[in-house]
N, C-alpha and C positions, 0 to 999 in steps of 0.2 A: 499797317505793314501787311501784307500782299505774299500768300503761301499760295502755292500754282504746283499743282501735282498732275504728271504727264506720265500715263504708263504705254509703250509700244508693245503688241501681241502680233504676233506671225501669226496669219491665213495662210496656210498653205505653204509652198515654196518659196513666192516671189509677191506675196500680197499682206502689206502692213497696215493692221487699224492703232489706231494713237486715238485716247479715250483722253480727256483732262476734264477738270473742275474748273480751266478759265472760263470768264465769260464769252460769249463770242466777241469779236473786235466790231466796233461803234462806232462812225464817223464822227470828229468832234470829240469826242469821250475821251477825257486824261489816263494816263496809266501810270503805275510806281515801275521802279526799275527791272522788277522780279517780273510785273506784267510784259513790259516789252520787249522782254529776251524770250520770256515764254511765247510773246506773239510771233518772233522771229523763227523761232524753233518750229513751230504750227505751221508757219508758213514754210517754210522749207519741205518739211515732210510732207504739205499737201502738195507741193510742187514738183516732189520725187514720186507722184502717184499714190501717198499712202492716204485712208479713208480716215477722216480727222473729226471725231464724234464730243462734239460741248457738251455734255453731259456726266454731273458731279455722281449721279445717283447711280452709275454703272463702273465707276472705280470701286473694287474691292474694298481699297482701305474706307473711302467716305459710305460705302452702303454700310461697312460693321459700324460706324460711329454713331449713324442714325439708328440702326438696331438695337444699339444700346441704350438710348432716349426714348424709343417706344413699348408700350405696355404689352402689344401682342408680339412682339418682338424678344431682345432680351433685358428690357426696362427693368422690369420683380427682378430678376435672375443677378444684376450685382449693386454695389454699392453706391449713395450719393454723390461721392466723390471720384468711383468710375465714371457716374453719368456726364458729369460737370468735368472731368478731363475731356472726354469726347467732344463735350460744348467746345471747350477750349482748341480743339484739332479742328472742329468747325468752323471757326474764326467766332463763336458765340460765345458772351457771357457766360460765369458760375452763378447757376441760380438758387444752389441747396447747398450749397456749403461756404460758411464765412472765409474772405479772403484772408491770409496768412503775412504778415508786412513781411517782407524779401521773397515771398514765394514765386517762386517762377509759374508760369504758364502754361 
């Protein structure tokens, strides 16, 4: 299942950057349903002139998630089962703490 997170920032007056975590679009390459509306979306916005940047590690939300997996970061600073949520908002496996039968994700 296919999570696509798209944030729009104002440049200025009349200048929109759109930052997302999709990958960029691949000739041939299948997509799930969540992918092709987010490619339609991307495309649109680069077609109204806004600056369309594929890059996960500059969304707000995905840079705290990895902050929170890293030891120079805030890795030591909280819990096994913060780190392993975060995995989980990554599309990644829980790798330190036993899965729970009904527990959601």
């Amino acid at each position: 299942m296919a999570s696509i997170t798209i944030t729009l920032t104002d440049q200025g007056d009349t200048e929109v950057i759109v930052h997302t975590d999709a990958e960029p679009p691949q000739v041939g390459k299948g997509v799930s349903p969540a992918q092709a509306i987010a490619m339609e979306l991307l495309g649109t916005a680069y077609k109204r002139g806004a600056e369309v940047v594929y890059d996960p590690q500059r969304l707000p939300s995905t840079a705290f998630y990895l902050d929170l997996l890293t030891p120079e970061g805030l890795g030591f600073a909280c819990t096994a089962e913060v780190r392993d949520r975060a995995r989980n908002l990554l599309g990644r496996p829980s790798v330190e703490t036993p899965r729970r039968r009904g527990a959601a994700q």
